[in-house]
N, C-alpha and C positions, 0 to 999 in steps of 0.2 A: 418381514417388517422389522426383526428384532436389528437387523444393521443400522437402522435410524437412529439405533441407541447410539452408538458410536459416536456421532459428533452429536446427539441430544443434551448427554451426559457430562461435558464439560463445559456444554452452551448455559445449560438450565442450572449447573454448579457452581457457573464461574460468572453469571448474572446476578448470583444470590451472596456470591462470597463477595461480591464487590459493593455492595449495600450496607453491609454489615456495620461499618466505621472502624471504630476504636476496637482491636483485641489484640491479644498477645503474639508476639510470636511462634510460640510454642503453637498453640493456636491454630493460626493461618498456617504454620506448615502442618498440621495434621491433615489437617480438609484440605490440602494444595494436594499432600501427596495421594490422599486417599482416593479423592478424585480421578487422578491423574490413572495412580495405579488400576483403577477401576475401568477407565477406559485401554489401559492395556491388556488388560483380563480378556474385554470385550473384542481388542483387536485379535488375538491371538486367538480366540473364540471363531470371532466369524471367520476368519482364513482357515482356521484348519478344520469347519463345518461348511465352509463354501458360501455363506450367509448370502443372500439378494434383499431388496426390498425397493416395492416399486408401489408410489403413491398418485392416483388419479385426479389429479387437478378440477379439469375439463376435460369434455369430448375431444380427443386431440392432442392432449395435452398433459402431462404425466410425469414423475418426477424420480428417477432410478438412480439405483446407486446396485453396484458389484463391485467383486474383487479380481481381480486380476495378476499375474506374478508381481506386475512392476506397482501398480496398488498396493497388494499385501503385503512387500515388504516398509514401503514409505509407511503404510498404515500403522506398523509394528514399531517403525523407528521415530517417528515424530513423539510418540506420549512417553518411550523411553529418555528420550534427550530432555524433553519438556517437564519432566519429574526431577532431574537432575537440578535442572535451571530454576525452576520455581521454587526449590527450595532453597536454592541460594539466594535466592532474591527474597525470602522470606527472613532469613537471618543477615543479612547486609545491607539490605537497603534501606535510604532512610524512612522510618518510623510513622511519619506524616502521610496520610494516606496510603497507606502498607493494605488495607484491606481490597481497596479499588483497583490499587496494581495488579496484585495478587489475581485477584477475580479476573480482570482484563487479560492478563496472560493465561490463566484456564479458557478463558471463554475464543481467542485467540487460537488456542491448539484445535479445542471444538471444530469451528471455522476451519481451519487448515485439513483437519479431519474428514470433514462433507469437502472439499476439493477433491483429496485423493480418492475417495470410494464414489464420489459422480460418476455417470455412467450417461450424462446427457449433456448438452451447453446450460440447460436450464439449471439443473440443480447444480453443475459447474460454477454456472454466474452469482448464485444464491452466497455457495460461499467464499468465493473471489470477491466478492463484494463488502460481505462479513471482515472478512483478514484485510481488506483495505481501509475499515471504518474503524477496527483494534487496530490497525501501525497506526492511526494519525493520534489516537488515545491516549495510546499507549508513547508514542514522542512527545506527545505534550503533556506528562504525565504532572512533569513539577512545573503548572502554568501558570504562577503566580512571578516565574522567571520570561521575561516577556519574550523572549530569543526563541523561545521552547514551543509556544503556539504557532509560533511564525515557522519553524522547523518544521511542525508535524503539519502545520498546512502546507508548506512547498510541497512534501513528501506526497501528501495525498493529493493535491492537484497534477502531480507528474504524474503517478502511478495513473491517477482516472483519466487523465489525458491515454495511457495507455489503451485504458478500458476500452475505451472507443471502437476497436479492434476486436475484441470479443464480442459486442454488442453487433458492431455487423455482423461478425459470422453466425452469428446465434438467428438473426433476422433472415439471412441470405437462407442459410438451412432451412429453416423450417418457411419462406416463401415458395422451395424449390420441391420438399417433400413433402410439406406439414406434421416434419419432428424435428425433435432437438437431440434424436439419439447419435451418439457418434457413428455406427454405422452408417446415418445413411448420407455421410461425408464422404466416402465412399462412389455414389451414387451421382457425384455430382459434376459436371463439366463445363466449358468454356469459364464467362466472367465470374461465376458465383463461387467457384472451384478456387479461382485467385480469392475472392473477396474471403469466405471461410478462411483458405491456408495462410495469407499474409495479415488477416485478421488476428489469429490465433498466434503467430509469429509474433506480431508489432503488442500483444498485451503482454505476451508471454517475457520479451524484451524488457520491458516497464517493471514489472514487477522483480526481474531478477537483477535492476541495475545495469543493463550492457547499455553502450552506445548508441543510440546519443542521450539516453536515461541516465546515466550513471550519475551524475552530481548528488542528487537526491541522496545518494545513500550518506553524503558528508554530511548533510542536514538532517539526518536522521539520529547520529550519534548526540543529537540533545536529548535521547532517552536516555536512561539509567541502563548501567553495563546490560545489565541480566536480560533487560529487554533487546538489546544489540544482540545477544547470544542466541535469546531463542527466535529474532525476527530473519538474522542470517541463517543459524543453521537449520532451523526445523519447520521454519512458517512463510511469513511471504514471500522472503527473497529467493527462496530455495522454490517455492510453488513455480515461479519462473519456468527453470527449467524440468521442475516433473513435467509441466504441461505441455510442453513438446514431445516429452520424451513419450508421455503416457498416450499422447496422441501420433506420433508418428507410425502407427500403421496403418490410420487413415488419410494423413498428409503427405506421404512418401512420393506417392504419384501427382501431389500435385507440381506444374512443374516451375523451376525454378525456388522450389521450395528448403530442398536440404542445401542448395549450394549460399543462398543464404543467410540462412543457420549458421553454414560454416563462416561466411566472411562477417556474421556478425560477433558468431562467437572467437574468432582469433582477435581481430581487432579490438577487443574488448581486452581478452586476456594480455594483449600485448601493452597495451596503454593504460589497464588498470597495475600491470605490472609494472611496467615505468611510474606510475603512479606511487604506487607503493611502495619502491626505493625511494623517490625521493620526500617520501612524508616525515613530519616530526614528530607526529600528534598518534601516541599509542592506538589512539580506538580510529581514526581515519585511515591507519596503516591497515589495520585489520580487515575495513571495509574497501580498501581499494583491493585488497587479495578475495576475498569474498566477492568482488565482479569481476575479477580475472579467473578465480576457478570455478566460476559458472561458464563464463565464456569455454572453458576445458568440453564444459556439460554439453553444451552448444554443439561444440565443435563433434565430439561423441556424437549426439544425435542426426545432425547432418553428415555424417559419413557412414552414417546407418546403422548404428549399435546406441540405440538410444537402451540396453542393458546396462552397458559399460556406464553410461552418465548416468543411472540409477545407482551404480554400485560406488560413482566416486559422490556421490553426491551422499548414500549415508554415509561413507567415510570421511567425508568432509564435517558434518554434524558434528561428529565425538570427535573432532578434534577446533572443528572451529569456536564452539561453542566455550570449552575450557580456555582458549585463549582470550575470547573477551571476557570472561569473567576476570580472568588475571589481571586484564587491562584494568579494570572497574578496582582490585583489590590495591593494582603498585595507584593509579590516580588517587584514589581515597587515602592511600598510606604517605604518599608525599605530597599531597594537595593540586595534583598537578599531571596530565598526561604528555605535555613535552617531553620529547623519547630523551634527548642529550641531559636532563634536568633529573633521572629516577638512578640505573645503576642500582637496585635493591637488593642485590643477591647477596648480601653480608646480612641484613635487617632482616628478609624472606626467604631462607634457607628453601624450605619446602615448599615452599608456592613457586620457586626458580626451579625445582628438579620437575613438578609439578608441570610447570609451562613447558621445559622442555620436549619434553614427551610430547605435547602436541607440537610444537616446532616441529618437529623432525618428521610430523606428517605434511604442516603445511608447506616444507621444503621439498617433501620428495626423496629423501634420503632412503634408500637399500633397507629393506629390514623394517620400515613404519608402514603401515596401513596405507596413506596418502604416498607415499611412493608406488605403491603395488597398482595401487586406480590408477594413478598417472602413466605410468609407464602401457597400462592397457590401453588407452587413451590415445598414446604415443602409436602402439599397434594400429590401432580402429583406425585414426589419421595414415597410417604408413599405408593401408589398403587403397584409400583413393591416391597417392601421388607422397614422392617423396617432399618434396618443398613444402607439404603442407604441413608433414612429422617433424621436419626440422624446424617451422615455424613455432610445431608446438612444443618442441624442446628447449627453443629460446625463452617462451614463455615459464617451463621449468627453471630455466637460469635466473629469469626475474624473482622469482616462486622462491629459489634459494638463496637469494641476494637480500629480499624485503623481511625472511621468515627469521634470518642472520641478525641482520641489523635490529631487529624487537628482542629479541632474547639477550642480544649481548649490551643492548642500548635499557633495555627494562630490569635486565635481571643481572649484569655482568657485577660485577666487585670493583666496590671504589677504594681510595686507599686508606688503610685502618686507622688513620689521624685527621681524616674527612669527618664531618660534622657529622650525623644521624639527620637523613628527610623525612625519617619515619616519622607519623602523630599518629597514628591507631596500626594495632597489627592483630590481624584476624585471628580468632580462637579455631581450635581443631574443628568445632561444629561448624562454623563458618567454610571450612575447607573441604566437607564433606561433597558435595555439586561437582565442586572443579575435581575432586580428585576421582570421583565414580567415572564423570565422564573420560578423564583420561585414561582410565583402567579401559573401559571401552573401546577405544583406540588403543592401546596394548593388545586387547584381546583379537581385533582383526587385523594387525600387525601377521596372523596365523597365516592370512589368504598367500602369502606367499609361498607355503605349500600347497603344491597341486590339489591336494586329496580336498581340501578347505573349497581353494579356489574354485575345483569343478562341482562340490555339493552348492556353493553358492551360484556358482551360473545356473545350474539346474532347478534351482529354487525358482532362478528369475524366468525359467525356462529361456536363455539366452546361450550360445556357441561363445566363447572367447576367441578372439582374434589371433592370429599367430603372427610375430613379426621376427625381422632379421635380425640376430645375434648382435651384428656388427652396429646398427640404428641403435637396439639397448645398451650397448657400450658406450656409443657417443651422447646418448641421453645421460649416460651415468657420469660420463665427462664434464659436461655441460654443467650438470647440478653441483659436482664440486669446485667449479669455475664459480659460479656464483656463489658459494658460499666462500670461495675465497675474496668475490668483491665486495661481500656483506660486512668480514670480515675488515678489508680496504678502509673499506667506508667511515665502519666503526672507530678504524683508528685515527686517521688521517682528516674524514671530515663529520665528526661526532654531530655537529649543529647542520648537518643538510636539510636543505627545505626548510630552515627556521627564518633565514633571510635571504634576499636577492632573487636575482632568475630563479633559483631552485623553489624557491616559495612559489612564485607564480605559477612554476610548472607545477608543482605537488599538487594543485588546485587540479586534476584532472588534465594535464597539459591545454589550460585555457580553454575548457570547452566551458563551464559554466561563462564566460565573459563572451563568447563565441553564441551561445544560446542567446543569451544577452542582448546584442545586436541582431541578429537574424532573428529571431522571434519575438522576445520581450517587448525590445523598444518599438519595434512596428506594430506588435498588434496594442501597446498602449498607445500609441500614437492615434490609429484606428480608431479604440477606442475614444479616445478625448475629441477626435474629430468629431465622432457617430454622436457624444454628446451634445457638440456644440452644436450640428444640427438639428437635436433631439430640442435644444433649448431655442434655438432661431427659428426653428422650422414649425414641429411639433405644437411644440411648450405655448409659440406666439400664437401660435393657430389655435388652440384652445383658450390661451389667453383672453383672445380676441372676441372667439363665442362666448367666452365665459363675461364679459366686456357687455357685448350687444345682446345677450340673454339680459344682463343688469337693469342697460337702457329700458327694452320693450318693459320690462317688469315694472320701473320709473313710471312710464307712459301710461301704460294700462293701471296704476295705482292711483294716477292719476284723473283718467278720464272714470274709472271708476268711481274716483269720490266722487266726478262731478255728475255722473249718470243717477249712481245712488242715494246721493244726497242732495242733489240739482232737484227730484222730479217728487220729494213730499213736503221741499222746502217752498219751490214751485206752487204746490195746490196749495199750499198756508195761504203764503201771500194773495194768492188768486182769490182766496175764501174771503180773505181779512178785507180784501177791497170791495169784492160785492156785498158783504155786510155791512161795510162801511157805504156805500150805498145805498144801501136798503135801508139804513138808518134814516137817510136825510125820508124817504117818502113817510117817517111816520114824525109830523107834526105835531098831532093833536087838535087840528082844526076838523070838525064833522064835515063842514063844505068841502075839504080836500079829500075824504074820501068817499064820499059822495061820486066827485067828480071820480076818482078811479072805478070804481065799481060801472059808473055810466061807459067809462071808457073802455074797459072789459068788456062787456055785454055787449057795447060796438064789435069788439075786434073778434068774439067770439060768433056772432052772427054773420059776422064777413068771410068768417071760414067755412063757416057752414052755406054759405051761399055760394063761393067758388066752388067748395067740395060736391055738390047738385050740380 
């Protein structure tokens, strides 16, 4: 039962820090990190005690959580990344509700927490659910700016459009066994086998931004950096693809499953990579490489080393993470995230060497962290078929083209009689986040020695893949092909994607306008029709009753008054006449009653004579 701590602990922490209001900074980073750290404690606890905990609902029904290799290391790497982040966001963010951010991004890791150590669809859903209700929060955090509500609701109507897919496989399971354990996916065959595996595919899509989801993720950059950093690298977007990964050794056999995976995730990588060169906008560049190197994850998984897409995926974290924060620091220092517009590496000495260091992961470059996953990546694809390595080595081209163009477009040197865009320049505390995490990625820069590399597969308990000399050579060619057109770019067309066709395209090459008309506008259409029926059809029809309900009630109030107040108004009158009758027999003459009394005595003797 003690594993439940694990996401209890920054659910129940980061519920209560976000109540708080008004306190310091100093403050909210004590309790941010304390937190934080504390569920690290716990992580590293349950994995290396093998922790379970399994809570009984109902008969039937029951809610489990373990750890597993590819668990326990996501377990161990989300609260490290997430400690880093939230304390940058503790000291740079603006001031105005710092407490609720704060809180929400704890309570957020929580959530992400109970994902990875799930051990069923149920308590999977519980907190897939959670990390979808913190991104829309957490994007609409400054909703006093109207843009920002409207962002964080597109966001969260995409992603739960996703949900929909988890929510069948979750029903089909447990119709077909009566559980929600992953095992007994496993267990399962014909239609329900499809419904599960493309269920858990089409959510797992949604959340991680791939195709045809991806737009979302531009609409999401209305959060504040820190939230961009910890929502890609260590919580929802990134849950995407653990949950294939974590589950494909129950979905492998279903069929038609990994080949999927694979044409979702290249497609992805290939178009969020074209995407990414041509962006202008610091934090859009970042999130368009952020749904091309999941699609990397993607593609890992469906060629059956869903290891390998665990192992680029922490490696993605500690470096993608310090690049948005960068982003958040050159936007805030020049007022402005248009890439042609910054150039801060004269004003940002050390946040430019700073960023570099993750560049050179999310390029792929020899010798960084994010080359060493990529290149395995490269391998895992070379084992099913070469055209689909060289696909993904194109996608490395893009990788080194987009990672170019931010570093020399954000951070390069402008000339020393150019004005200063600097208005605030961050303090060393301020740079404490971004510079841990990029130590971070330094430190498994190592995995390119063997000895590293094999302790870590063996963690994940995974084989690495072996690929051909000659395939890592033209990988390695490729990558500096792209950074020679990053470089191109740089020079020659500084303002790409700020106008013209290139704008259009940086919008995800028109798929938002393309969702637009195939989806949007029909089902509003739909919609406003199902209204006006609703209003002609419906609406008239109760109108109607509500109409002739009126009437009868008119009618009956009416014949009422006259029933109830016709039949004592009635006997009055009736009264008043025979009294007034009875009036006239009393004269006052004795002969007149005389004669009545005679006449009486007649008519009473006549009765008694018939009555004989």
């Amino acid at each position: 039962m003690t594993l439940w701590l694990l996401p209890l602990v920054p659910i129940i922490a980061g519920a209560f820090i976000a109540t708080l209001g008004d306190r310091s900074r100093l403050s909210l980073g004590i309790m941010a990190v304390a937190t934080l750290a504390a569920t690290l404690v716990l992580a590293l606890l349950g994995v290396s005690q093998d922790w379970t905990a399994t809570l009984v609902w109902t008969d039937g029904i029951r809610l489990s959580a373990a750890f597993v290799p590819v668990s326990a290391a996501v377990a161990i790497m989300v609260p490290t990344v997430a400690i880093a982040v939230v304390f940058h966001a503790t000291q740079n963010e603006n001031k105005t509700g710092l407490a609720r951010l704060i809180g929400l991004m704890i309570l957020f890791t929580g959530g992400m927490e109970l994902v990875v150590v799930a051990n069923d669809l149920l308590t999977l859903l519980i907190g897939w659910e959670l990390i979808g209700a913190c991104s829309w929060a957490l994007i609409s955090h400054k909703w006093r700016q109207i843009d920002n509500p409207q962002s964080g609701l597109y966001a969260f109507v995409t992603t739960r459009t996703g949900d929909l897919g988890l929510f069948a496989a979750l029903m089909a399971l447990f119709t077909a066994t009566g559980s929600f354990d992953y095992a007994g996916i496993q267990n399962l065959g014909g239609p329900l086998q499809w419904v599960v595996g493309f269920g858990i595919l089409f959510s797992a899509a949604s959340k991680a931004g791939q195709v045809p989801f991806s737009p979302w993720l531009f609409r999401a950059m209305a959060g504040p950096s820190s939230v961009s950093a910890l929502l890609h690298a260590a919580t929802l977007v990134a849950a995407g693809a653990y949950l294939v990964a974590r589950l494909h050794p129950y979905l492998a056999e279903v069929p038609g499953f990994e080949t999927t995976a694979i044409a979702i995730g290249l497609t992805t990588a290939l178009a969020g990579g074209i995407t990414g060169v041509l962006q202008d906008h610091a934090k859009r560049l970042l999130a368009a490489s952020t749904s091309a190197q999941l699609g990397f994850m993607f593609v890992a998984v469906g060629a059956g080393y869903p290891g390998i897409a665990v192992l680029h995926m922490i490696v993605h974290a500690t470096f993608k993470a310090p690049l948005f924060l960068s982003a958040g620091i050159a936007g805030e220092a020049a007022g402005t995230y248009q890439l042609d517009r910054l150039r801060l590496g004269r004003e940002l000495p050390v946040v430019a060497i700073i960023t570099l260091v993750a560049v050179a992961g999310l390029a792929g470059l020899v010798g960084s962290a994010g080359g060493w996953s990529k290149e395995e990546i490269v391998k895992a694809s070379e084992h099913t078929g070469f055209w689909l390595a060289l696909s993904v080595m194109a996608g490395g081209t893009l990788s080194a083209a987009y990672a170019t163009r931010f570093q020399l477009l954000a951070y390069g040197r402008r000339d020393k009689d150019a004005d200063s865009r600097v208005t605030t320049v961050p303090g060393w505390v301020a740079l404490i986040g971004i510079a841990a995490l990029s130590a971070m990625t330094l430190i498994l820069s190592l995995l390119w020695f063997s000895p590293v590399a094999e302790s870590a597969a063996a963690a994940l308990d995974i084989i690495l893949p072996k690929g051909s000399p000659l395939v890592f050579a033209l990988s390695l060619l490729l990558v500096f092909i792209g950074i020679a057109i990053g470089v191109y770019l740089v020079r020659y067309r500084p303002a790409l994607g700020a106008t013209g066709s290139s704008a259009a395209a940086s919008d995800w090459l028109g798929l938002p306008k393309l969702i637009d008309i195939v989806l949007i506008q029909p089902a509003d259409a739909i919609a406003r029709a199902a209204a006006r029926a609703d209003d002609r059809v419906v609406d008239r029809g109760i109108r109607g009753t509500a109409a002739f309900g009126d009437w009868l009630a008119r009618l009956g109030d009416r014949f009422g008054e006259a029933a109830t107040d016709g039949i004592p108004e009635g006997t009055a009158r009736l009264t008043e006449m025979f009294s007034h009758d009875l009036r006239r027999l009393q004269t006052g003459l004795s002969h007149h009653y005389y004669a009545y009394i005679i006449g009486g005595v007649f008519i009473i003797f006549a009765i008694l004579v018939v009555g004989a």
